[in-house]
LOZAMAR-619988 format. One line per field, with one value per residue (C-alpha): z, x, y; chain; residue in one letter. Coordinates in Angstrom, 3 decimals. Each point is the difference from the previous one (the first is absolute). Example, Ala and Ser with C-alpha at 12.3 -4.5 7.8 and 13.67 -1.06 7.14 Angstrom:
<atoms>
zz	7.800; -0.660 .
xx	12.300; 1.370 .
yy	-4.500; 3.440 .
unit	A; A .
code	A; S .
</atoms>
This chain:
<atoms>
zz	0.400; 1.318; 3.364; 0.110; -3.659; 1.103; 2.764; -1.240; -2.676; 3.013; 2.043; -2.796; -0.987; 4.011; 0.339; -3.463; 1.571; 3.188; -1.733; -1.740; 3.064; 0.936; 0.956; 0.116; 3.262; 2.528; -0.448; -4.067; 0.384; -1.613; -0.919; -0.717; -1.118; -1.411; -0.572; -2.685; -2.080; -3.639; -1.404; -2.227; 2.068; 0.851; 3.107; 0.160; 2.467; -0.163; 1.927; 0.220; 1.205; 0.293; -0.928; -2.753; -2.498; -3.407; -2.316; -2.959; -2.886; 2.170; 0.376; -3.519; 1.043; 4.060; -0.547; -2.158; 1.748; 1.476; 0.032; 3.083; 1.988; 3.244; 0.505; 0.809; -1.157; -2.613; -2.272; -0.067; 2.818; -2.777; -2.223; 2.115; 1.352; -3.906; -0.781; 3.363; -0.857; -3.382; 0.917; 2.225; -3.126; 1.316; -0.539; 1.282; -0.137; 1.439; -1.260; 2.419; 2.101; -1.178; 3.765; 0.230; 0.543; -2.166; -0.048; -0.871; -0.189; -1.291; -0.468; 0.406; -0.847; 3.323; 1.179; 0.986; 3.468; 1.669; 1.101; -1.525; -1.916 .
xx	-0.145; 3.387; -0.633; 3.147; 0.425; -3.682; 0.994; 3.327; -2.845; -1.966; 3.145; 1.037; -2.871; -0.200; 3.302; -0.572; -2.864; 1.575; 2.565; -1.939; -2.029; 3.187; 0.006; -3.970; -0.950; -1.175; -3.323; -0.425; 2.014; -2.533; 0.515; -2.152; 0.130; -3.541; -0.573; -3.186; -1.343; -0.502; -2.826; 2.144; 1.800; 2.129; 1.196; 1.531; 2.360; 0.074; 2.921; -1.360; 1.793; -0.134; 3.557; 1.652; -1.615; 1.729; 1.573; -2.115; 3.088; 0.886; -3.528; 0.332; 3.706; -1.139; 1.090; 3.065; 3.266; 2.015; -2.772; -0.159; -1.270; 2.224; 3.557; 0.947; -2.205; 1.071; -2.751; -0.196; -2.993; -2.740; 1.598; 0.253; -3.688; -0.947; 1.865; -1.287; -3.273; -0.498; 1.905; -3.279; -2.586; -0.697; 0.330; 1.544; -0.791; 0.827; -1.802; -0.279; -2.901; -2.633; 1.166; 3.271; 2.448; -0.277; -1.313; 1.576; -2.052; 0.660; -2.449; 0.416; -2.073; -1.692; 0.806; -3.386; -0.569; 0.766; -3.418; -2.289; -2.741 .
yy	-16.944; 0.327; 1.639; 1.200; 1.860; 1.226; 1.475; 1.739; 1.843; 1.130; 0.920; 2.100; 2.011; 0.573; 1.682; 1.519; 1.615; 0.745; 1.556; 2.180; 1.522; 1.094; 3.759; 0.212; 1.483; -3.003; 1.379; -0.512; -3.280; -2.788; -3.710; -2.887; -3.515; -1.185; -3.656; -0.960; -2.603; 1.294; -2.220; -2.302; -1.927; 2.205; 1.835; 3.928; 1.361; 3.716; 2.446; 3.450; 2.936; 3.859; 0.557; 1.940; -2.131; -0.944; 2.477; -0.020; -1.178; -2.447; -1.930; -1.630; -1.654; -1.015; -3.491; 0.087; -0.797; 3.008; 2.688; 1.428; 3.611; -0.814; 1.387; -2.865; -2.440; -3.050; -0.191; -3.446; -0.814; 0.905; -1.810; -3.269; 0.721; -0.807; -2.711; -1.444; 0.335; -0.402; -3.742; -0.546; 0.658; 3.896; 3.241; 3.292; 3.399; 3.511; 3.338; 3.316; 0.598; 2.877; 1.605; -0.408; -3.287; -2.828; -3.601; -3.068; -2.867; -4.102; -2.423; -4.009; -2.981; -1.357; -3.006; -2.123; -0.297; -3.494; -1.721; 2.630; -1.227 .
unit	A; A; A; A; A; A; A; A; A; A; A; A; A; A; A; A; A; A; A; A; A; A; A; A; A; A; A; A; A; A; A; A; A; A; A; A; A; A; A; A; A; A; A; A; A; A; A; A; A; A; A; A; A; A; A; A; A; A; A; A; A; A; A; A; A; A; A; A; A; A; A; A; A; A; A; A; A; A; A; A; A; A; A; A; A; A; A; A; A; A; A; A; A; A; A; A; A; A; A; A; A; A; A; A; A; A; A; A; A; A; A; A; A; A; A; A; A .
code	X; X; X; X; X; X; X; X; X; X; X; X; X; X; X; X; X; X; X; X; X; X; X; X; X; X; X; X; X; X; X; X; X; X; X; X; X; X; X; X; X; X; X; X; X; X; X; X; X; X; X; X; X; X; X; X; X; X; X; X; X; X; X; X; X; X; X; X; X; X; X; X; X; X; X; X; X; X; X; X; X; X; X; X; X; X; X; X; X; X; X; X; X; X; X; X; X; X; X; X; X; X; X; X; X; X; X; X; X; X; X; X; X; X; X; X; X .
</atoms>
C-alpha cells in the first residue's frame, strides 16, 4: 500500500485517541495499538483507548465528512481514514469499549513476504 496514505490513517486515529484521553487523570490515561493477522489473509490494526468514548447517536455517522466531538476539530480525518482504506481493499471500524474509550480498528490485505516459502 501507499505507505504514506497508511500512515496518515494511523496518525489520525493516534491523535484522535490522544485527543480524547484528554482530561483523564495520568493515572486512567490508556492507549494501545495492536497489530494481528485475521486468518484470511488479512491483517488488523486496532487503536484502543480509555477516553470518553463515542457518544452513542453519533456511532452510526463516525465516518461521514464533518462529524466531529472536538471543539475544534474538522471532521474530516475519519472521513479520509475511510476513503484511505477502503482504496487499499480494507476496512474500518470504530465502536466503544465495554469499559470505557473506544476502539478503532482497519484491516488490510497482507502483502506476501519476500523470500518466504
Amino acid at each position: 500500500g501507499d505507505r504514506v496514505h497508511l500512515q496518515q490513517v494511523i496518525l489520525n486515529l493516534l491523535l484522535n485517541s490522544m485527543d480524547a484521553l484528554e482530561g483523564r487523570p495520568e493515572g486512567e490515561r490508556y492507549l494501545a495499538v495492536r497489530g494481528s493477522q485475521t486468518g484470511d489473509g488479512m491483517i488488523e490494526l486496532a487503536v484502543i483507548d480509555r477516553g470518553a468514548g463515542i457518544p452513542p447517536g453519533q456511532l452510526p455517522h463516525l465516518f461521514e465528512p464533518f462529524l466531529t466531538t472536538k471543539a475544534k476539530g474538522t471532521g474530516i480525518g475519519l472521513s479520509v481514514s475511510k476513503t484511505i482504506v477502503e482504496m487499499h481493499g480494507g476496512r474500518i471500524s470504530g465502536a466503544n469499549n465495554p469499559d470505557g474509550g473506544a476502539t478503532f480498528r482497519f484491516t488490510l490485505k497482507a502483502a506476501p513476504v519476500e523470500g518466504a516459502a
